[in-house]
C-alpha positions as CSV (number, residue, x, y, z in Angstrom):
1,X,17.7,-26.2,-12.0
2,X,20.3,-23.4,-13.4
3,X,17.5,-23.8,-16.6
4,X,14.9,-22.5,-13.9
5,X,16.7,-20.3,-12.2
6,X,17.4,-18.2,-15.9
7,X,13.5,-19.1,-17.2
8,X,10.7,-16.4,-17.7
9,X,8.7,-18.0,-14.6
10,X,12.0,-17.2,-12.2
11,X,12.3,-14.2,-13.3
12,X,8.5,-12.9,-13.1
13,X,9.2,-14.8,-9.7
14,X,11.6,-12.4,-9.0
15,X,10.0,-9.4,-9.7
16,X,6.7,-10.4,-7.9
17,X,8.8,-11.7,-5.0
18,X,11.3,-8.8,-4.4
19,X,8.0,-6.4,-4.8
20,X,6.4,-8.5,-2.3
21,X,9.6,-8.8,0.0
22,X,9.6,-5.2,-0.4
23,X,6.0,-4.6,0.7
24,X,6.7,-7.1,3.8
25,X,9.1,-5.6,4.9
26,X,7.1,-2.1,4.8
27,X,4.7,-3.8,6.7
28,X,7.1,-5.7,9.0
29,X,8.2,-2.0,10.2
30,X,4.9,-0.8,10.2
31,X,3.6,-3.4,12.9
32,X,6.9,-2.8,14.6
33,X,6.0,0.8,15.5
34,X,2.7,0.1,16.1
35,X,3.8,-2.3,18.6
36,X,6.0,-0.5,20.4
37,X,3.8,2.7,20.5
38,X,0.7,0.9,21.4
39,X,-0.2,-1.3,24.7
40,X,-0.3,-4.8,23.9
41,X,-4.0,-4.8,24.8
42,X,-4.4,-1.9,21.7
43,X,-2.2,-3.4,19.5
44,X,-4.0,-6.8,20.2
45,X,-7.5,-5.2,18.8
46,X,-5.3,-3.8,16.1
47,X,-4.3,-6.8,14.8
48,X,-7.8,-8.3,15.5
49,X,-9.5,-5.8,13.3
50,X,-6.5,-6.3,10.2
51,X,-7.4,-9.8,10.9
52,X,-11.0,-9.7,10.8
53,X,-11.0,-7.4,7.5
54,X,-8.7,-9.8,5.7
55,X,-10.4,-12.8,6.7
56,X,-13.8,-11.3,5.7
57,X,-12.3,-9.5,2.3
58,X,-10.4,-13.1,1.0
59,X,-14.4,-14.8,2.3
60,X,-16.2,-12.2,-0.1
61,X,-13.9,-12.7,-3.2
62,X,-16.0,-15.7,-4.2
63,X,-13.6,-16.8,-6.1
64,X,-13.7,-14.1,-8.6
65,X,-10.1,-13.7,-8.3
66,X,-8.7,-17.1,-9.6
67,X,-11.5,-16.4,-12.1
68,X,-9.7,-13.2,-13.5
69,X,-6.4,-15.5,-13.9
70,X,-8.3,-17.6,-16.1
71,X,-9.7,-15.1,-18.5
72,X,-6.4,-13.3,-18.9
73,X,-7.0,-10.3,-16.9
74,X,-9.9,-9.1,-19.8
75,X,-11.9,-5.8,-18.9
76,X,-15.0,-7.2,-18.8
77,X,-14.0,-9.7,-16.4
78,X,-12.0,-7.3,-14.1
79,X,-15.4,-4.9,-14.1
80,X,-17.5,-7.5,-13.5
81,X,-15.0,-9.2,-10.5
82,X,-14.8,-5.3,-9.3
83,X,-18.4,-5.0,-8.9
84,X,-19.0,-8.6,-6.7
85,X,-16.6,-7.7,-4.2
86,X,-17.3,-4.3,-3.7
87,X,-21.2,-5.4,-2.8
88,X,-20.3,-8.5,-0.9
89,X,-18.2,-6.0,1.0
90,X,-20.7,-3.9,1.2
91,X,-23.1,-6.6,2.6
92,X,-21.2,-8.0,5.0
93,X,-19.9,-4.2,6.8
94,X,-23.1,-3.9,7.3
95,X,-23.8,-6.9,9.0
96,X,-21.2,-6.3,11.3
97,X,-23.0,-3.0,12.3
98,X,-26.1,-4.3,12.3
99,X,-24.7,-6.9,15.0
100,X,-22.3,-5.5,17.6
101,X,-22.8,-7.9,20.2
102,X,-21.9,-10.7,17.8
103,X,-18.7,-9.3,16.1
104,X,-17.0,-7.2,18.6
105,X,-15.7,-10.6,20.2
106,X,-13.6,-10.8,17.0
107,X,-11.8,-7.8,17.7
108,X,-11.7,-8.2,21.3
109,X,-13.6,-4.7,21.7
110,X,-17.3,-3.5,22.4
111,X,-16.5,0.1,21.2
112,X,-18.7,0.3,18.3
113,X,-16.0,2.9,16.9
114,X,-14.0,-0.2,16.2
115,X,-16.3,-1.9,14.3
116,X,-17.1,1.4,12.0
117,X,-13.6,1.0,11.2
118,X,-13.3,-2.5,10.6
119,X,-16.8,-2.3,8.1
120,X,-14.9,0.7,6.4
121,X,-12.2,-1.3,5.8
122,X,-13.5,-4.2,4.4
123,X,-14.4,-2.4,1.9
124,X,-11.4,-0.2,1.2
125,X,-9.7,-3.3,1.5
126,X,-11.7,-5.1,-1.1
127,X,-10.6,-2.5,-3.5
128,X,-6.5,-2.2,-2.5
129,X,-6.3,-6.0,-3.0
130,X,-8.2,-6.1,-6.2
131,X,-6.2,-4.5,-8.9
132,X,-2.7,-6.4,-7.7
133,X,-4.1,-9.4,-8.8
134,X,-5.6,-8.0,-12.1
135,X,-2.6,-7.0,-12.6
136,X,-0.6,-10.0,-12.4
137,X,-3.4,-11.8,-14.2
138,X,-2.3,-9.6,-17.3
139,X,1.2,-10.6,-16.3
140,X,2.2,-7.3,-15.5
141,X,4.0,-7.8,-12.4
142,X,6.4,-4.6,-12.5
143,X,3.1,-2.7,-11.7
144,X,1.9,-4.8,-9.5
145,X,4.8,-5.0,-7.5
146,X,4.4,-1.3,-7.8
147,X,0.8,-1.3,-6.1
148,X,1.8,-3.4,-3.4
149,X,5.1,-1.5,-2.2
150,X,3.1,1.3,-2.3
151,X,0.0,0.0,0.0
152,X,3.1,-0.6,2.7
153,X,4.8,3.1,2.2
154,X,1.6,4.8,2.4
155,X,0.4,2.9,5.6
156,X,3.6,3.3,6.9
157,X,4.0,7.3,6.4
158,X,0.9,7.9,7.4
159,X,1.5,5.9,10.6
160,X,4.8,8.0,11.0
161,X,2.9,11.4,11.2
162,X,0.7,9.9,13.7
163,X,3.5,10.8,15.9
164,X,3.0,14.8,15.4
165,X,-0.4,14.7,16.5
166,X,-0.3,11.8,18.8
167,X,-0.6,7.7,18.3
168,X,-3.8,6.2,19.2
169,X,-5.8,3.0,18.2
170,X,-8.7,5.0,16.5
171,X,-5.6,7.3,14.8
172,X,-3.7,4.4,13.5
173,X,-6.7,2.8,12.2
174,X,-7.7,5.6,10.5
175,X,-4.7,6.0,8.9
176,X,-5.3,2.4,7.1
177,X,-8.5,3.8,5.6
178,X,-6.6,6.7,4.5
179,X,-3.8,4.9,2.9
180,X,-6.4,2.1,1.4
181,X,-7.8,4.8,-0.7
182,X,-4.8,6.4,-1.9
183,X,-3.9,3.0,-3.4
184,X,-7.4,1.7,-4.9
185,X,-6.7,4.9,-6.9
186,X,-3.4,4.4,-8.1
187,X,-4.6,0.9,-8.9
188,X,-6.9,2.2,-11.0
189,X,-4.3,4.6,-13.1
190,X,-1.9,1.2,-13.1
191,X,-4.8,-0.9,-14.6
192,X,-6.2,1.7,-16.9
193,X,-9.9,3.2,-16.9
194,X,-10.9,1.2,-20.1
195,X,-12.4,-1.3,-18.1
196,X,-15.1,0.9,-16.5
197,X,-16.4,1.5,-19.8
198,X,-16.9,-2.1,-20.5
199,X,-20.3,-3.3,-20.7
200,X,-21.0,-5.6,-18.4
201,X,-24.0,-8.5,-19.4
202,X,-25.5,-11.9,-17.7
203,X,-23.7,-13.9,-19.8
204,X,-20.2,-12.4,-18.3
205,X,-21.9,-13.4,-14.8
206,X,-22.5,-16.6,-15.5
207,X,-19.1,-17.2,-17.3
208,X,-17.2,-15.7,-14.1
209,X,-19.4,-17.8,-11.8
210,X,-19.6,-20.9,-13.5
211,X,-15.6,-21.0,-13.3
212,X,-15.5,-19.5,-9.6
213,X,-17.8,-21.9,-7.9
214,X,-15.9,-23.9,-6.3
215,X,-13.3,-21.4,-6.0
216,X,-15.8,-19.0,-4.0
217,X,-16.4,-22.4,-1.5
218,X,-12.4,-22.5,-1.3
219,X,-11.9,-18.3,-1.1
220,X,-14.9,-18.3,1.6
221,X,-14.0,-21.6,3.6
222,X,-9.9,-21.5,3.4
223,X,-10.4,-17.6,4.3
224,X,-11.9,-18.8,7.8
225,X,-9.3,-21.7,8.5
226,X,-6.5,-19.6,7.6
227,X,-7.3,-16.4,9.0
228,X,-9.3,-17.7,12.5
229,X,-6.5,-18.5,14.5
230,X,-6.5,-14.7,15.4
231,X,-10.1,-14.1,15.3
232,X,-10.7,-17.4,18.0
233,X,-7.6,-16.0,19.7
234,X,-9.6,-13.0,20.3
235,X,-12.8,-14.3,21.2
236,X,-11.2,-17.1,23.7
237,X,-8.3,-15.2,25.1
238,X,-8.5,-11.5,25.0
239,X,-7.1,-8.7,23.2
240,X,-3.8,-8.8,25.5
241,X,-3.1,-12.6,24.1
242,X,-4.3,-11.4,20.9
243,X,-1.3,-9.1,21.0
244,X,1.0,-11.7,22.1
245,X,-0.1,-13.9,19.3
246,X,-0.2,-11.4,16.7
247,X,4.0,-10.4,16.6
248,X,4.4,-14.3,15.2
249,X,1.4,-14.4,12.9
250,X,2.8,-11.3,11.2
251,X,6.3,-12.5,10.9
252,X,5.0,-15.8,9.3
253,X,3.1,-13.6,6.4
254,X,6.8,-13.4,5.3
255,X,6.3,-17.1,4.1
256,X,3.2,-16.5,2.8
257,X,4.4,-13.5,0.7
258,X,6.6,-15.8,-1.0
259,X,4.0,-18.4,-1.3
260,X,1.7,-16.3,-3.1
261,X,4.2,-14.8,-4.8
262,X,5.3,-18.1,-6.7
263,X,1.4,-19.3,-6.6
264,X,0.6,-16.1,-9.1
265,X,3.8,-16.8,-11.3
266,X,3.1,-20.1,-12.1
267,X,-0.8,-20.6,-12.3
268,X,-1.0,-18.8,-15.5
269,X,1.4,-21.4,-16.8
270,X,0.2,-24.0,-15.5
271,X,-3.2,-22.6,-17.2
272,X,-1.8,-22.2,-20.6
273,X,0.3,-25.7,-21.3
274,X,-2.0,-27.8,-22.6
275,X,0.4,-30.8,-22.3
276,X,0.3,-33.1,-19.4
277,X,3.8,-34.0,-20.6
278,X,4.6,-30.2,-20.2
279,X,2.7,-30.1,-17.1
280,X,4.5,-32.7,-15.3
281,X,8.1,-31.5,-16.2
282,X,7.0,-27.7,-14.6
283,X,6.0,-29.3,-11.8
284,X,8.9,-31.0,-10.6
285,X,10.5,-27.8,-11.5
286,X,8.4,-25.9,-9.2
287,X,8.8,-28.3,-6.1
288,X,12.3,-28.5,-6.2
289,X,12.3,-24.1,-7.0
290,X,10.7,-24.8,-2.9
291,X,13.2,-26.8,-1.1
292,X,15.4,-23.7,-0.4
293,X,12.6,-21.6,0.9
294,X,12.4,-24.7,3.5
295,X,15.7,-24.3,4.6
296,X,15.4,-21.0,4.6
297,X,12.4,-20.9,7.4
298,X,14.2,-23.2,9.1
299,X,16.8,-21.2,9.9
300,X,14.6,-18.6,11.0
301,X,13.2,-20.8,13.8
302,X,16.6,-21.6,15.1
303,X,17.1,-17.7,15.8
304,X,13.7,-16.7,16.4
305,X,14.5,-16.0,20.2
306,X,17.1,-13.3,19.7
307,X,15.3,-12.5,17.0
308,X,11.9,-11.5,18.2
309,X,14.0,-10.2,21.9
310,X,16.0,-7.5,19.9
311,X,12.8,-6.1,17.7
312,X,10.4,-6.2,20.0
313,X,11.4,-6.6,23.5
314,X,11.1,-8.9,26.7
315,X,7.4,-7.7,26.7
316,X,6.8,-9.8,23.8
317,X,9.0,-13.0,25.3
318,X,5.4,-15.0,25.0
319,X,5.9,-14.7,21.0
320,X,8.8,-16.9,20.6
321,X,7.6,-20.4,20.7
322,X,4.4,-19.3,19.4
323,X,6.6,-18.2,16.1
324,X,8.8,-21.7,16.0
325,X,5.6,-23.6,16.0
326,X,3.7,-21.3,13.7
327,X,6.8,-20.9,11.2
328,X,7.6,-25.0,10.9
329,X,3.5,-25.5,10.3
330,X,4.4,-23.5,7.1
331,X,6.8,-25.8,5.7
332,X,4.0,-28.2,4.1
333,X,1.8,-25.6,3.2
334,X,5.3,-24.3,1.0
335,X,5.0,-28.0,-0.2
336,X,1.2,-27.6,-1.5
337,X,1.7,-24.6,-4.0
338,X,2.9,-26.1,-6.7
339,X,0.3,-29.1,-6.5
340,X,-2.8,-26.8,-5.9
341,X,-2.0,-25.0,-8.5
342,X,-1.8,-28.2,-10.7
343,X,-5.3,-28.8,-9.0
344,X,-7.1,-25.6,-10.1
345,X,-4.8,-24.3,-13.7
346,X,-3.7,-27.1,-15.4
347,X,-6.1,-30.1,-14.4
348,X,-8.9,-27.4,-13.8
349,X,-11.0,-29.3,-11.6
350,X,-11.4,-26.4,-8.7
351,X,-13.5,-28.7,-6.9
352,X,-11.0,-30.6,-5.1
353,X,-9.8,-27.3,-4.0
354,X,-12.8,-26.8,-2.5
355,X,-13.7,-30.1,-0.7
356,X,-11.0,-29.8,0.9
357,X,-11.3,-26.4,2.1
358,X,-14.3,-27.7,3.9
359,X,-12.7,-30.3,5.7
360,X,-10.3,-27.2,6.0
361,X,-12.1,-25.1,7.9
362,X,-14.1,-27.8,10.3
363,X,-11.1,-29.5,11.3
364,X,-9.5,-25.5,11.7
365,X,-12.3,-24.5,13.8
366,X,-12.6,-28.0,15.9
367,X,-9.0,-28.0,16.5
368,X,-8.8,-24.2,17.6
369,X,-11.3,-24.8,20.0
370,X,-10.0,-27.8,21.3
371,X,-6.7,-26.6,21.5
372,X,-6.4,-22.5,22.5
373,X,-8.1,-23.6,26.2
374,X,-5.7,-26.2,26.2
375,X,-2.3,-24.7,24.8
376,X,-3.3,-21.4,24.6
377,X,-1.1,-19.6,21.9
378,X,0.5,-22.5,20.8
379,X,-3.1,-23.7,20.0
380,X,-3.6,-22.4,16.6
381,X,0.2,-23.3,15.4
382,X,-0.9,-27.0,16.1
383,X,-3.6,-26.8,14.1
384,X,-2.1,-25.3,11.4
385,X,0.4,-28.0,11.3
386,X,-2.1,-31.0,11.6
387,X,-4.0,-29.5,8.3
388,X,-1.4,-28.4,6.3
389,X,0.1,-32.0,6.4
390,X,-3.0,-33.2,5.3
391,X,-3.4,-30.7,3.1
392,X,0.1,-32.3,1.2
393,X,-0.9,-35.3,1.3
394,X,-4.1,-35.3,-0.1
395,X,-2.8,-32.6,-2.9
396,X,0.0,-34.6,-3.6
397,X,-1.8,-37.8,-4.0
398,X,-4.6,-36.2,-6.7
399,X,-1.8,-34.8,-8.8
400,X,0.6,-37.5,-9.0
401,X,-2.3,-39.9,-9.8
402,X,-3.4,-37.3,-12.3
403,X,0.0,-37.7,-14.1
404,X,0.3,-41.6,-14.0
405,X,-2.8,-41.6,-15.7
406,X,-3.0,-41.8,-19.2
């Protein structure tokens, strides 16, 4: 363990993490003044739209992403990656225009200003997500620690000014948009231009495909089961519920920062070995790295009353259980990163990534509708702990029998 703690991985974990931490914590305070400045009817559309736009900007990755990892972060690649996700974003905004009726129940709104927004930023959001990941692809994760502290300190300023000229839901929106571009541009200057010069042929389309595949099936179906809870939240229960649910579902991206943050460390690692002897070692490694993260969230649940009371107030009483639930469902998903990562970098066989992503999302989407008329906030949490347990063991039980084999 005190190996670990003092290897290259840990400390790219730290960097990546503390960056991340960093940028959560930005965002933490961000959706803290939003909340308090807002009615919790606006802030539920809010959060519905952020939702909605991540949901739909993870959906129209296609995989490309994980696809970058695996060529190194080269130019070509990174054009080529750029490209697909700027027109699948493109695609899909316009959809959402094209039908109101449909998509204004997922942000718990008919104005059709709302939706303008939420098509603009799917596509500004396509782009301020992109380059962190090239970056750490490349293994540069100084800068792109650098891109994502930056994303929360711009949002957040521009949200501060709001207050000079008055706070509104079309205002605070409009301030993601603006902060969105500033940082697609500074991605660009942290990346380097030399990869809009690259000339981009079939051949690097078929290569970037032909890897992602079954990546895009996991990007486009995981997407859905991990980002509907709000969305169904929305449609079922209304923009003031939405609100209500939102304060936990924000908190809990804390644990998901710190997934990701160790998932990007070690895939290109894990992608790189070329030992299953190697392979196995690292992976213990990684699992037991985990088990204080665990005892850290659960810590956090037994003080998430006076937690959540002193931030946000006894309007926001609702969110408490909604968090404990919603925080312990995270636990075996912390479990699964070092296996799925096993899964798609060292055995490469994406697919089993993606089969399971679509038992992922049926048994998400069954289970939310079963369960929101039923349990109402407490709904999603459920679900989320029903698949990610299923989601260890059937992870667990691939890899380990992928090691015993000879």
């Amino acid at each position: 363990m005190k190996q670990f703690l003092t290897s290259a991985t840990a400390k790219d974990t730290y960097v990546l993490f503390m960056g991340n931490l960093v940028a959560a914590f930005l965002g933490f305070v961000l959706t803290w003044v939003i909340a308090r400045a807002l009615s919790v009817s606006d802030f539920g559309v809010y959060s519905a739209v952020m939702n909605l736009m991540m949901l739909l900007v993870s959906a129209t990755d296609l995989g490309v992403m994980q696809a970058v990892v695996r060529f190194a972060g080269e130019g070509v690649y990174v054009k080529a990656s750029l490209v697909v996700r700027v027109v699948s974003a493109l695609v899909v905004g316009l959809v959402i225009l094209a039908l109101p009726n449909v998509s204004s129940a997922y942000v718990a709104s008919s104005d059709y200003g709302v939706l303008m927004f939420t098509a603009l930023l799917l596509v500004v959001g396509g782009v301020w997500m992109f380059f962190p990941r090239v970056l750490q692809a490349q293994k540069r994760f100084v800068k792109s620690a650098i891109l994502d502290v930056g994303l929360g300190a711009t949002r957040l300023v521009f949200v501060i000014m709001l207050f000079f000229v008055g706070m509104s839901l079309y205002g605070v929106l409009g301030a993601m948009v603006l902060a969105g571009v500033a940082v697609g541009i500074l991605g660009v200057v942290l990346v380097g231009t030399r990869f809009i010069r690259e000339k981009v042929n079939v051949d690097v389309y078929k290569n970037l495909f032909g890897f992602s595949g079954w990546l895009g099936v996991n990007s486009f179906l995981t997407s859905i089961a991990g980002r509907l809870d709000v969305s169904l939240v929305a449609a079922l229960a209304g923009a003031e519920q939405t609100g209500y649910y939102s304060i936990p579902s924000r908190l809990v991206m804390f644990i998901n920062v710190l997934a990701a943050s160790f998932g990007a460390v070690i895939a290109p690692r894990f992608a790189t070995f070329g030992s299953k002897e190697k392979e196995k070692k690292y992976f213990v490694k990684t699992v037991l790295a985990i088990l204080p993260v665990i005892f850290l969230v659960l810590v956090w649940i037994v003080l998430a009353r006076p937690f959540i009371l002193f931030l946000f107030g006894e309007k926001y009483l609702p969110a408490v259980e909604v968090f404990r639930l919603l925080a312990g469902s995270m636990i075996p998903f912390l479990l699964t990163v070092p296996s799925v990562s096993v899964l798609i970098y060292a055995m490469k066989e994406p697919i089993y990534v993606g089969l399971f992503s679509i038992f992922q999302v049926v048994a998400g989407v069954a289970l939310n509708i079963f369960l929101i008329p039923r349990y109402g906030n407490l709904g999603p949490a459920m679900a989320f702990m029903v698949i990610h347990v299923c989601l260890v063991v059937y992870s667990y039980g691939v890899v380990l029998r992928y090691f015993m084999r000879k």
